[in-house]
C-alpha angles and dihedrals in degrees: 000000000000087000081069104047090051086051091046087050102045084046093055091038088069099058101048107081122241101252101061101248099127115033136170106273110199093166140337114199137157117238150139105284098243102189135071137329092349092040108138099029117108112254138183106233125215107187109190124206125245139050139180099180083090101198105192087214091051109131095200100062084145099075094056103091110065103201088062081071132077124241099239118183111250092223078066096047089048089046089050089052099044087064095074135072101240102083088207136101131192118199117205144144152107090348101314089196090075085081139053106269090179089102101038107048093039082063099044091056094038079058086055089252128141119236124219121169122197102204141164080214088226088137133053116276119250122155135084097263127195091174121023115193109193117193105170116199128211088224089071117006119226128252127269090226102059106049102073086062095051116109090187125035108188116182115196109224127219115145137014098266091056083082096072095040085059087053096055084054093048085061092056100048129079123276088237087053119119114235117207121177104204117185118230108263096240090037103049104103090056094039105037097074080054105054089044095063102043094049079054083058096044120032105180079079122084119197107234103197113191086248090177082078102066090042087060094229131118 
């Protein structure tokens, strides 16, 4: 199934020029940012179609396949968030790095709005961040190149071996870098004790909750 979703990708990829300035829109909403260091401000969300990384818990599969996803022009993205109050924007996916951000980003802060990017950093960085979220994923590693610019590193956590995995991460990040431990939604109950004590025993650690999902909003 992943073998699709890479040829979906590459196809797509091929129709989408070079510069961003079209990109595979799967949503756009305004909402209360539920994860990590900006969870509880209120936040406009792009949501880009396509992903390789292929996590077996993710709970947008939908957005995998890129062609399911309609080429929007970015000028019009920017337009939508600038109608809201919250002057910020967080891009996410899919994976987001697998296309150019240049464009798009430029735009969004000539329009006086904060960028903030969620990414596996599977892919190279492009994009002018104010915020860069890394969750790396064991599926697809991310890339060397990309930790030491992350302000925010978030491992998921489903099972017991995904601590020292963290671990290995928090090594490649910066010392000023956030770490958040997050439990897998369906596994929460069993991980978060977990997680609670180990961040007791080291402190350096946060725990991040999706909290949008006990707000009930998207």
């Amino acid at each position: 199934m992943q073998n699709r979703f890479i040829f979906a990708i590459l196809k797509m990829k091929n129709f989408i020029p070079e510069d961003g300035t079209l990109l595979p829109l799967m949503e756009e909403f305004y909402t209360i940012q539920g994860e990590g260091f900006n969870s509880g401000k209120a936040a406009y969300f792009i949501r880009l179609g396509g992903c390789d990384v292929g996590c077996h818990w993710c709970d947008v599969k939908e957005s995998w396949n890129a062609e399911l996803h309609p080429l929007t022009k970015s000028d019009e993205i920017v337009a939508n968030a600038s109608k809201f109050p919250s002057k910020a924007v967080v891009v996410t996916g899919g994976e987001p790095l697998i296309y150019n951000l240049d464009y798009l980003t430029n735009e969004l802060k000539r329009a006086g709005i904060a960028t903030f990017i969620e990414t596996s950093g599977a892919y190279p960085l492009s994009g002018n961040w104010d915020w860069i979220c890394l969750s790396p994923k064991k599926f697809k590693a991310p890339r060397p190149d990309i930790t030491p610019f992350a302000h925010e590193l978030k491992v998921i956590v489903f099972n017991k071996s995904d601590f020292k995995w963290a671990e290995e991460y928090a090594e490649m990040v910066s010392p000023t870098c956030k770490l958040y431990l997050q439990p897998e939604w369906s596994k929460s109950k069993e991980m978060t004790p977990l997680i609670i004590d180990y961040v007791m025993n080291n402190p350096r650690w946060e725990i991040s909750l999706q909290t949008h999902k006990f707000l009930n909003i998207p």
